[in-house]
Every structure is written in structure tokens, then in C-alpha cells.
C-alpha positions in Angstrom: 0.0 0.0 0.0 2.6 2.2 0.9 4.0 1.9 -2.6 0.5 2.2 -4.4 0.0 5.5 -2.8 4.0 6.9 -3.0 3.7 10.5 -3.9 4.9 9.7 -7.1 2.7 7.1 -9.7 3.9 3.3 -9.8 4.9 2.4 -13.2 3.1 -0.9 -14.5 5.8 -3.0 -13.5 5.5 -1.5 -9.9 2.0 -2.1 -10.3 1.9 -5.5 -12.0 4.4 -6.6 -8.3 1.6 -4.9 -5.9 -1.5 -6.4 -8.0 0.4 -9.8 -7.0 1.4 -8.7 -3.4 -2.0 -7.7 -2.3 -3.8 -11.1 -4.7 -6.1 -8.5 -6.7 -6.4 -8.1 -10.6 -5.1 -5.0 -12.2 -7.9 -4.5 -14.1 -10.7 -4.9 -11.2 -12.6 -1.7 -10.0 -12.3 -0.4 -7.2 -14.1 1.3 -3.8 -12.0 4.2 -3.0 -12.7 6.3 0.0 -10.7 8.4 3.1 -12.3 8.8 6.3 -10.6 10.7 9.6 -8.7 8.5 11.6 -10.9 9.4 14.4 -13.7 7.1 12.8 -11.4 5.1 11.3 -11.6 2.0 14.3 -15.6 1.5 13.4 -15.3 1.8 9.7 -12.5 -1.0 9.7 -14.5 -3.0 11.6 -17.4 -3.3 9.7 -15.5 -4.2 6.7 -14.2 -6.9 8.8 -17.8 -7.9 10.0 -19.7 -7.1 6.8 -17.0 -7.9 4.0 -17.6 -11.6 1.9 -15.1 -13.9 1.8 -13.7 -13.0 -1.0 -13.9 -9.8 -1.0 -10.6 -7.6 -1.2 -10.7 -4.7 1.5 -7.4 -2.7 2.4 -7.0 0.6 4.6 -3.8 2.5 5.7 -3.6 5.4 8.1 -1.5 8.5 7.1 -1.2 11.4 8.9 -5.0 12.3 9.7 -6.9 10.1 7.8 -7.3 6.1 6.5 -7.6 5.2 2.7 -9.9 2.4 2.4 -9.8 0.7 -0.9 -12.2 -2.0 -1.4 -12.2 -4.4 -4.7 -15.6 -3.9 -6.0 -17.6 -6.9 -7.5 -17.6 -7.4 -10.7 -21.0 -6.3 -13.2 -21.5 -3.8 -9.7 -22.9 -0.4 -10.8 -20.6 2.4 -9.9 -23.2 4.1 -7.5 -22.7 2.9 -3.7 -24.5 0.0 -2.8 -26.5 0.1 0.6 -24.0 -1.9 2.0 -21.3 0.4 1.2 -23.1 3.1 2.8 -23.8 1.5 5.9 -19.8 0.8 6.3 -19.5 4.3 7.1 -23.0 5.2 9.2 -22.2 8.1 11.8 -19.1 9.1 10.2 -17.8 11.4 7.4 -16.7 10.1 4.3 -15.4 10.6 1.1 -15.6 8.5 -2.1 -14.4 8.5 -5.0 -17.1 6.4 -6.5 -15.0 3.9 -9.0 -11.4 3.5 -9.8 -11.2 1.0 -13.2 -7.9 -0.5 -12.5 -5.6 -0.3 -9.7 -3.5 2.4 -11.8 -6.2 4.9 -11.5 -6.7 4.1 -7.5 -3.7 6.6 -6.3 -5.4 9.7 -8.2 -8.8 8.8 -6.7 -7.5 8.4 -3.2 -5.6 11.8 -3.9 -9.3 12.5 -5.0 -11.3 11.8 -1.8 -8.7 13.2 0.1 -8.9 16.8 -1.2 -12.7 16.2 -0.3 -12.3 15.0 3.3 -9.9 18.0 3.4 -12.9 20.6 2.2 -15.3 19.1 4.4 -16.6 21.3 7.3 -15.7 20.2 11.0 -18.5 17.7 12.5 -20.3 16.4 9.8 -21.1 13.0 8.8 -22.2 11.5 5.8 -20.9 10.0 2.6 -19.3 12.9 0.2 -18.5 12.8 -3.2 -16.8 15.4 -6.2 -20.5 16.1 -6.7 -21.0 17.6 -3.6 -17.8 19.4 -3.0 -16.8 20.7 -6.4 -17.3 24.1 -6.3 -16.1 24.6 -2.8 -13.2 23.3 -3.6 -12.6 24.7 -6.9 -13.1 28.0 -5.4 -10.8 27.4 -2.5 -7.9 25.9 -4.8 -8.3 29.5 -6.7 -8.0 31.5 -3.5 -4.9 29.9 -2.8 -4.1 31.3 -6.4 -5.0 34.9 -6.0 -8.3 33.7 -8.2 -11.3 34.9 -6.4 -14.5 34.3 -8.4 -16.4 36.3 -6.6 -14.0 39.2 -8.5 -15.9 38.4 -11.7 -19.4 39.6 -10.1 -19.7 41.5 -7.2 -17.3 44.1 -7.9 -19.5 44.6 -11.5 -22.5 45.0 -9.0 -21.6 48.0 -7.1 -22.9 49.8 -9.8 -26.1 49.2 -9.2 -28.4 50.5 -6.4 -28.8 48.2 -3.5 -31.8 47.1 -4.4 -31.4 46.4 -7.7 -28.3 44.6 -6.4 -29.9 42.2 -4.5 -32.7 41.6 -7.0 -30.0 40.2 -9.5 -27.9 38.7 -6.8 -31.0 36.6 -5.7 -32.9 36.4 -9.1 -29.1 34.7 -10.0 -28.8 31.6 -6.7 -32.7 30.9 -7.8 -32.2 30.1 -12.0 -28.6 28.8 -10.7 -30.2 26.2 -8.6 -33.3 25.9 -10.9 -32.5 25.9 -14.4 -35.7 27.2 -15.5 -37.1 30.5 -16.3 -39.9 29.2 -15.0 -39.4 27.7 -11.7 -37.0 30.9 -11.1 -40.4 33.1 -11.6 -42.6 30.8 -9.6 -40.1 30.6 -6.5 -39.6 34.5 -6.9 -43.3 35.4 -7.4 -42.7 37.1 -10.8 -43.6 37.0 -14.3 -41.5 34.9 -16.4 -40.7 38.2 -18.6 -39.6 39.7 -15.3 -36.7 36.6 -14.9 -35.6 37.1 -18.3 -34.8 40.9 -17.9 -33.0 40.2 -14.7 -30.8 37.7 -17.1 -29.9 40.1 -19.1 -29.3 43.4 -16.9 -26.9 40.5 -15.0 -25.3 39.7 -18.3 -25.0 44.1 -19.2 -23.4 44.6 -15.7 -21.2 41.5 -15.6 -20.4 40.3 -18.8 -21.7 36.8 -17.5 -24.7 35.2 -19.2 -25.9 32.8 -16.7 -27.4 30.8 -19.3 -24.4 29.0 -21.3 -23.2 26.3 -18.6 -19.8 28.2 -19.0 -20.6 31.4 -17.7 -23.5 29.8 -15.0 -20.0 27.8 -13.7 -18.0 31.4 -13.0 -21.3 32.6 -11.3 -21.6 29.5 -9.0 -18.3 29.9 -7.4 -18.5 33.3 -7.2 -21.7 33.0 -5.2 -20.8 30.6 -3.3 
């Protein structure tokens, strides 16, 4: 394990001697997910409890949290099965759904670590890239000097407060929404009404929220 998940990536040949170390086939998928330490003593019990015989389960502790990396069956979906989910009850979690072959397991560990990292203190729950994208794609850019939020509300000082915060809102709802219409009914508005909001967003900004492009800048920056 230690060599599986070196900082730097196993060639094949290092990979074709820890396939035969650990009895697992290169090509199998696999479970990948990293869990605090502090839960880690349940969560490796279960597997022990609730794992088939044949199944393949390994974990290893580094610094302040375990990799767990768990063959999956073969013909499985990707999606986590109940059992998977109930290996981690009362806990917080994060998976990296499916690694296809054990050379693509050390970038989804390095995967579901960055989203344990994001995750906020005390919660519990399974996470995936789903969940955590944009926090962490906004945090990565802060580290950068990149702050989204540069793109928009800057742009919106122009306006007067309350026009302001008619676009800022009028913007989470289609965001979240997608639809003209939903975005009028949750705002109690004509539809007409949305679509001018769209577009004295799109004059102040520059960002249409419409093209999935632009809508990605604006989710960040309103994050």
C-alpha cells in the first residue's frame, strides 16, 4: 500500500508486483474512499464484520486520515450499494465512487482526500466530487489569488442596492433551478420579469448565466 500511494505514480511493473502482493487483478474496479482516523476503528471494523469472503478490503492510516480501498464486485454499478453506505454510518466520508484499474486508484485516493480536506468540522455522511466541487474549486483558486467572486460582485456596485440584491437573488434561484420558470414561480414574478433580470446581469457583468460556461463562474462566485 505504501507503494501504491508513494507520492509519485507506480509504473506498470511496480503495479503489476503490488497487484500480485495484495492477490487482486489490475484491471478490477475499485471502492476508493478516506475517512478521519478518528472514525477510522468502526469503519474497519465493519468491513471486517460485513465484508464476503472473497472480498478484497485494504486501509492504511497516514497522517490524519485512512484510505480504504475496497475491490468492488464485478458487473457492480458504480453508485454505492447500501451496504457500502452503511460501512460508514455516523461518520464522514469521502468517495471517490469507481477506480477502473488499480493504476487509477492513487489519483482517486488523492481525490477523496482533497474532499475530506474541504469538508466542514463535524459532519457526517458519505461525500463525493459532486457535492464538494465548487467549494473546492473556489478554494484551490483562492490559494491562487483567483477569487471568483471578482468576476461579479465588484461589476455590481454599480447598481443600487436594491437592484443589487434583486439580481444577486434572481441569480442563486435560475442557478439552482435551471428554468425560467421555476426561477419566476419561487420568486413570485412573471417569467418576462426573470428574463430581464438575465440580461441586466449579463450588461453589468459580462456573465450570461445561461451558457453552462458562464452559470460555472457565477456558482463559485456566489458561493
Amino acid at each position: 500500500m505504501t507503494q501504491l500511494l508513494a507520492p509519485v505514480d507506480p509504473s506498470k511493473s511496480v503495479l503489476q508486483r503490488i497487484a500480485g502482493a495484495l492477490r487482486v487483478d489490475m484491471s478490477a474496479d475499485f471502492l476508493v474512499a478516506v475517512c478521519s482516523r478518528d472514525d477510522s476503528l468502526p469503519v474497519k471494523r465493519r468491513f471486517a464484520l460485513k465484508s464476503r469472503k472473497n472480498d478484497k478490503v485494504f486501509t492504511y492510516d497516514q497522517r490524519h486520515h485512512t484510505r480504504v480501498i475496497k475491490r468492488r464486485r464485478q458487473g457492480v454499478a458504480p453508485e454505492l450499494e447500501f451496504d457500502d453506505v452503511s460501512l460508514f454510518e455516523g461518520a464522514a466520508a469521502a468517495v471517490a465512487l469507481l477506480s477502473a484499474g488499480s493504476a487509477n486508484v492513487r489519483p482517486a485516493v488523492l481525490a477523496a482526500r482533497e474532499i475530506m480536506s474541504d469538508l466542514p468540522m463535524g459532519c457526517t455522511g458519505i461525500f463525493t466530487l459532486g457535492d464538494r466541487w465548487q467549494s473546492i474549486v473556489r478554494h484551490r483558486m483562492a490559494q491562487l489569488g483567483c477569487d471568483p467572486g471578482q468576476l461579479v460582485h465588484p461589476l455590481l456596485r454599480r447598481c443600487t442596492d436594491a437592484e443589487r440584491e434583486r439580481l444577486l437573488e434572481m441569480a442563486v434561484v435560475y442557478l439552482r433551478t435551471g428554468s425560467l420558470v421555476n426561477a419566476a414561480v419561487e420568486l413570485h414574478c412573471h417569467r418576462n420579469t426573470i428574463v430581464n433580470r438575465l440580461e441586466s446581469f449579463q450588461r453589468h457583468t459580462g456573465l450570461d448565466l445561461r451558457p453552462p460556461a458562464d452559470a460555472s463562474v457565477v456558482l463559485l462566485a456566489l458561493r
